[in-house]
C-alpha positions in Angstrom: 16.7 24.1 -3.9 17.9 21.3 -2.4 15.0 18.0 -1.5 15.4 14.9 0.7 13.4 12.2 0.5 11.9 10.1 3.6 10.4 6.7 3.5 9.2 4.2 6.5 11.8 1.9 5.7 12.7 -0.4 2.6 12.2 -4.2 3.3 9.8 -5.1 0.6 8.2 -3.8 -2.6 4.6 -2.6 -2.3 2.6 0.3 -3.3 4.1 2.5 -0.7 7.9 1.9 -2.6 6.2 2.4 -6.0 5.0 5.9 -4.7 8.8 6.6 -3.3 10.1 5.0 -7.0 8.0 7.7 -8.5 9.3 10.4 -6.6 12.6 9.0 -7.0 12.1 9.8 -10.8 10.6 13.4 -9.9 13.9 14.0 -8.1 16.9 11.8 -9.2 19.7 13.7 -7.2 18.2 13.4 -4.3 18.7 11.1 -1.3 16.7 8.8 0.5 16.4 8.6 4.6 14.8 5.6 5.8 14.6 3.8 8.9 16.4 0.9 7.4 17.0 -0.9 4.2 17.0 -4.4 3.1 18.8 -4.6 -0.1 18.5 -8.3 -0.8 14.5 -7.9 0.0 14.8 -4.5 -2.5 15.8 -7.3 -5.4 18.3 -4.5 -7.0 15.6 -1.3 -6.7 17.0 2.1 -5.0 20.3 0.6 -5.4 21.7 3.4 -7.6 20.4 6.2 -5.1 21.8 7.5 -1.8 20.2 5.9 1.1 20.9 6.7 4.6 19.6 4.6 7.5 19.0 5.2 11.6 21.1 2.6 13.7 18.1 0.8 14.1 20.2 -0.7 10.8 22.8 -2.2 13.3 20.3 -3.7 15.5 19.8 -7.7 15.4 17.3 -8.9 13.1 15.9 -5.4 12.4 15.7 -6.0 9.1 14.0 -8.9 8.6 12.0 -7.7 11.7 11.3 -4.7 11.6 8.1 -4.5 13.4 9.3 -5.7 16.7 10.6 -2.2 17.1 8.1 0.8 17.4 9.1 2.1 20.6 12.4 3.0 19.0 11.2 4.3 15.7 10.3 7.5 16.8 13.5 8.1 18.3 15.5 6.6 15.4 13.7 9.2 12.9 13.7 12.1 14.9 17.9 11.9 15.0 18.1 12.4 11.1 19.7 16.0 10.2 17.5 17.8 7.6 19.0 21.0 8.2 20.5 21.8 5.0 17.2 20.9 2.9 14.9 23.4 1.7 12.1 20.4 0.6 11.4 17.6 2.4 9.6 15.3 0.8 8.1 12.1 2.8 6.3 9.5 2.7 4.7 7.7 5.5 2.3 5.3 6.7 4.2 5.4 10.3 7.2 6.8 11.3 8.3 9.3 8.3 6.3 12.0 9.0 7.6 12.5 12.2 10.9 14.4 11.1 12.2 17.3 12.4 13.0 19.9 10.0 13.9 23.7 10.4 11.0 26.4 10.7 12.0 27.3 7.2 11.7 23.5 5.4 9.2 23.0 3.8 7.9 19.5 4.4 5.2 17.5 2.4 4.0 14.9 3.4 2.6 12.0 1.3 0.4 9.7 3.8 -0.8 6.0 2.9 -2.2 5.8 6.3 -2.7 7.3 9.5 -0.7 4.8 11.8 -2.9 1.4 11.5 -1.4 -0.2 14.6 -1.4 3.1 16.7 -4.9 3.5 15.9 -7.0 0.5 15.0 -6.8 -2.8 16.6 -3.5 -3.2 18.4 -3.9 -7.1 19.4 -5.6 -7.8 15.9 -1.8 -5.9 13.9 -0.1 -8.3 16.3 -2.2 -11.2 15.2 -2.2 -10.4 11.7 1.9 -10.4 11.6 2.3 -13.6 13.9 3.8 -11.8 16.7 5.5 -14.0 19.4 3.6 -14.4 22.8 5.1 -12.4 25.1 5.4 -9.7 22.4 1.8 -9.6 21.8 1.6 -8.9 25.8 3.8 -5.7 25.8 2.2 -4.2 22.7 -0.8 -2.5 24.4 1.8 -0.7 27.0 3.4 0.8 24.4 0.7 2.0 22.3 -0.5 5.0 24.1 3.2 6.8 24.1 3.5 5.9 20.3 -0.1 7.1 20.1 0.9 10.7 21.5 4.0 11.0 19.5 2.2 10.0 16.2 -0.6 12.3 17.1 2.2 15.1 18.3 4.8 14.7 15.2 1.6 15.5 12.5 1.7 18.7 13.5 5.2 19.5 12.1 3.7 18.8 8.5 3.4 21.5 6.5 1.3 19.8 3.9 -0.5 16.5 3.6 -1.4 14.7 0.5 -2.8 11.3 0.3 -3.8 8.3 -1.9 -7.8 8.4 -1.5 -10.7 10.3 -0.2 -11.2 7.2 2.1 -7.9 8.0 3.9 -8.3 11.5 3.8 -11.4 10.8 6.6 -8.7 8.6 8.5 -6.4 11.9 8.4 -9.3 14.4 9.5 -10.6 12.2 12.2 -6.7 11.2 14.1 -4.9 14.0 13.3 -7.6 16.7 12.5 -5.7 18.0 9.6 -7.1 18.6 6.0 -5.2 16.3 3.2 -5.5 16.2 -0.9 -6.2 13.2 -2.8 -3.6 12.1 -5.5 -4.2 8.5 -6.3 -0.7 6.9 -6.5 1.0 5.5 -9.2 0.0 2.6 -11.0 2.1 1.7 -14.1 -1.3 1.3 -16.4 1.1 1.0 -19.7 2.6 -2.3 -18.6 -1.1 -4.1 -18.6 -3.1 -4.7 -21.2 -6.1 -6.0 -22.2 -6.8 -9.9 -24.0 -8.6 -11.0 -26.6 -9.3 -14.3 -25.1 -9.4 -15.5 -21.4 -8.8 -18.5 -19.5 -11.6 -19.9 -16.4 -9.8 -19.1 -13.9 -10.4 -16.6 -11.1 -6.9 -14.2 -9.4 -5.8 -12.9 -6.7 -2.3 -11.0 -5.9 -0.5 -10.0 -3.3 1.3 -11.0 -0.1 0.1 -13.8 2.1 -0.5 -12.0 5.2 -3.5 -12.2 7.6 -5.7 -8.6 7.3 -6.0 -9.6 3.4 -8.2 -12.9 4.3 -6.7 -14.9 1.2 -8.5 -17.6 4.1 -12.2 -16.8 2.9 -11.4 -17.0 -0.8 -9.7 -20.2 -1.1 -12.9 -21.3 1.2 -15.2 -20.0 -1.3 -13.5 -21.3 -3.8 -13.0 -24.8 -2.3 -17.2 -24.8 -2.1 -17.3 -23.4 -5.5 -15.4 -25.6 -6.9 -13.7 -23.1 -9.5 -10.0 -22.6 -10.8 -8.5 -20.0 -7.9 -4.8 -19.0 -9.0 -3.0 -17.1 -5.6 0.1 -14.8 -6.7 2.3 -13.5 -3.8 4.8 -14.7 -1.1 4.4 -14.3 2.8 4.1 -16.1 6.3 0.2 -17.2 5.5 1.2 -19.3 2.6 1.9 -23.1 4.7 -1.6 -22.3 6.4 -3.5 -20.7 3.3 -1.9 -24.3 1.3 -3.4 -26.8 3.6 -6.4 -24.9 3.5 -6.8 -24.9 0.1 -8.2 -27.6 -2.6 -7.4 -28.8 -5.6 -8.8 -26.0 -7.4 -6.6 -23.5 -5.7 -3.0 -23.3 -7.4 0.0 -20.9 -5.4 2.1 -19.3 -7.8 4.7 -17.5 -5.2 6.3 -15.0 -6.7 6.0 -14.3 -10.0 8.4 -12.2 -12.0 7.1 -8.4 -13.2 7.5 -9.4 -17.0 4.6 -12.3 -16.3 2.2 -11.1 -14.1 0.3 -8.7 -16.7 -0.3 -12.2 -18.9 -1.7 -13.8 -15.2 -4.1 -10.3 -15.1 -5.3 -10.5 -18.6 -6.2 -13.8 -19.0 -8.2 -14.4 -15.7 -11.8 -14.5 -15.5 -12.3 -12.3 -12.5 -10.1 -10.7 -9.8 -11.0 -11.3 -6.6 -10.2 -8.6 -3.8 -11.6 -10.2 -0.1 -9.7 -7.6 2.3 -9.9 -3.9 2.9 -7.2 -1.3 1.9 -6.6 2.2 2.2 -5.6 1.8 -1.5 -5.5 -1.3 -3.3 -2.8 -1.0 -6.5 -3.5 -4.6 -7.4 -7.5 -4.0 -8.3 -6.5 -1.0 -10.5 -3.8 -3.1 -12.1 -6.8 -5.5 -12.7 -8.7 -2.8 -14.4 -6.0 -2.0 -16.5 -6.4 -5.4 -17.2 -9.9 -5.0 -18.6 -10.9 -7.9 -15.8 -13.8 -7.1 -13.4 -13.4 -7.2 -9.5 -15.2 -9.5 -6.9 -14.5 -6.6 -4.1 -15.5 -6.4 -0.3 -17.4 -3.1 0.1 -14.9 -1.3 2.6 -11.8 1.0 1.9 -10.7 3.0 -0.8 -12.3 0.3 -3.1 -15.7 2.1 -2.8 -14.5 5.0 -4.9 -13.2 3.1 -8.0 -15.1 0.1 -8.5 -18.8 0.5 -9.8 -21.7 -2.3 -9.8 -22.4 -4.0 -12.3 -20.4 -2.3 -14.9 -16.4 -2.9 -13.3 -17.3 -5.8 -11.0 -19.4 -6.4 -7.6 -19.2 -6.0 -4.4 -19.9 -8.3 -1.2 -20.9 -6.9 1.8 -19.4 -9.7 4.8 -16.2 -10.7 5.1 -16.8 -14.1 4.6 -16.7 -17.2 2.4 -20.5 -17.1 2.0 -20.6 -13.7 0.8 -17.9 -14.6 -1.4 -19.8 -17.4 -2.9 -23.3 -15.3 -3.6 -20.7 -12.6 -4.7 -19.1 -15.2 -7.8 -22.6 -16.5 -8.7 -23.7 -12.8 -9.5 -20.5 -12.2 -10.8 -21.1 -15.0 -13.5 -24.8 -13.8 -14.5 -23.4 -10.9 -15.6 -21.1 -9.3 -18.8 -18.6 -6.8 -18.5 -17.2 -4.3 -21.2 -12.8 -5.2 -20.8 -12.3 -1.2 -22.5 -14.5 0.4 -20.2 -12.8 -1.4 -17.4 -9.4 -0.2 -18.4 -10.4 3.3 -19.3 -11.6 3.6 -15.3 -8.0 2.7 -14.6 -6.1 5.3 -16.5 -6.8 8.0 -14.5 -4.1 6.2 -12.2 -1.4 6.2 -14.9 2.2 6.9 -13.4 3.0 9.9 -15.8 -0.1 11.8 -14.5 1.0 10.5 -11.4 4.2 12.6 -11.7 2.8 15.9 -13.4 0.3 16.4 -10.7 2.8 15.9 -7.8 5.4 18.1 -9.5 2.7 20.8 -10.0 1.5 20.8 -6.8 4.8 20.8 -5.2 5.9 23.8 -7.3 3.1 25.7 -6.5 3.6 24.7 -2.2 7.1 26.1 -2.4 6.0 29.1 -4.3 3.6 29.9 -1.1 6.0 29.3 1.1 8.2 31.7 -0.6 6.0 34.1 -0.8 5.3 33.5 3.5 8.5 33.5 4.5 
């Protein structure tokens, strides 16, 4: 049977690629439609598969800005031909899911995230990504016809899995459609846990608003503890003059060192909320305990007292009274990592490959 893959678009690495990279493995001959795709921002990934993109490809600056473009998305993923694919596969925290596919595909559809920008705040995405002005004034005019078309384009999914039970709610409540949690991929092998550790305190991943790396460093500028920042984004000038001399910004460090970075630390520190967050299980495979803001998909994983704590504001106080408990208390690094496991990639695979035999075998058997 023949199987296409569909992703957003490539033009960085996060957890959504890693889930694509995954199915990538599941199904190595077959090809990848995306809206477009950045190879230089792909550093070498995908490069080996077929990759087709919309001509939102040819447009200025569309890949390095993508998200100035939403009213043509849906147009731009609805022109891709999937008429010679039994299987589609996607997966989709926007625009992916709203392929068009023959009454006989079958489609599954792997969802981070009902649309966040479609749905939630409009003016606070647009602040979050440093919009331009007069950009952040035409976004709420567009909203409601992406809104219907989102709402519209999950009805031709046949199947929807997801990444958490806390995004399954998101799924039930916008779209009013039933979804299955599979908890993504997280490559458990490459971390490990140390013998010895080092004072300082972690946090990883891309300087971007929504993940308030702001109310750390500020805690950690009061607290006057060792704050190490991994990740690269448009934050980074304003998080840097923010930040003290206990705060050090790594950038981008390479995949070979960043396990050592996670093992070593005293406690990873996770201020934002995420419909799943792939760096705090990385953590836990790390054996390290979480400083976590109780919101998200982080509620299901981490537990009190025994793989970290939780604070319940999102702010630099909260943070602060978070640490000091977080230092009264000892934590077991194997029990940590053992919570993680469940994530491993393998397991990952099987269960997707299972589950997508047994979906085609009912259709089969339907049609």
């Amino acid at each position: 049977m023949k199987i296409a893959l569909v992703h957003d678009y490539l033009v960085q690495y996060g957890g959504a690629e890693r889930v694509l990279e995954a199915f990538t493995e599941l199904f190595p001959y077959a090809p990848i439609y995306t809206l477009i795709y950045d190879r230089e921002a792909m550093h070498g990934i995908f490069e080996d598969k077929r990759i087709y993109t919309s001509f939102l490809q040819n447009l200025p600056f569309s890949r390095k800005r993508h998200r100035f473009f939403p009213p043509l998305m849906p147009l731009a993923i609805e022109q891709f031909d999937f008429s010679k694919y039994d299987i589609v596969l996607s997966d989709s925290s926007s625009y992916a899911k709203g392929i068009i596919t023959r009454p006989e595909t079958l489609h599954i559809c792997y969802m981070h995230t009902p649309m966040r920008y479609a749905w939630d705040d409009c003016q606070k995405y647009t602040q979050d990504f440093g919009f331009p002005e007069f950009i952040k004034r035409l976004v709420p005019f567009f909203m409601s016809p992406i809104r219907l078309w989102d709402r519209s384009s999950a009805d031709r999914i046949d199947h929807f899995l997801t990444n958490s039970h806390f995004v399954a709610k998101r799924i039930k409540k916008y779209y009013q459609q039933d979804a299955q949690v599979i908890h993504p991929p997280v490559n458990v092998d490459r971390f490990h846990v140390s013998e010895t550790h080092e004072d300082y305190f972690l946090i990883v991943g891309r300087l971007i608003a929504y993940k308030r790396h702001d109310i750390a460093i500020e805690a950690f500028n009061r607290l006057k503890l060792p704050l190490k920042i991994i990740g690269r984004g448009p934050e980074m000038d304003r998080l840097k003059k923010m930040a003290g001399s206990t705060i050090e910004f790594l950038g981008r460090v390479s995949e070979e060192d960043l396990p050592g970075y996670y093992a070593k630390c005293r406690g990873f520190v996770f201020p934002q909320e995420e419909d799943f967050g792939i760096v705090a299980i990385e953590a836990m495979a790390s054996g390290r305990p979480l400083i976590a803001y109780r919101v998200g998909d982080i509620v299901e994983h981490l537990e009190e007292g025994k793989t970290g704590v939780f604070f319940d504001e999102q702010t630099s106080e909260a943070i602060v009274r978070a640490v000091e408990h977080f230092r009264d208390t000892d934590y077991d690094p194997e029990y940590i990592r053992n919570k993680a496991v469940p994530f491993d990639k393998e397991r990952f695979k099987a269960t997707m490959k299972d589950y997508i035999e047994n979906a085609v075998n009912k259709h089969l058997q339907q049609r």
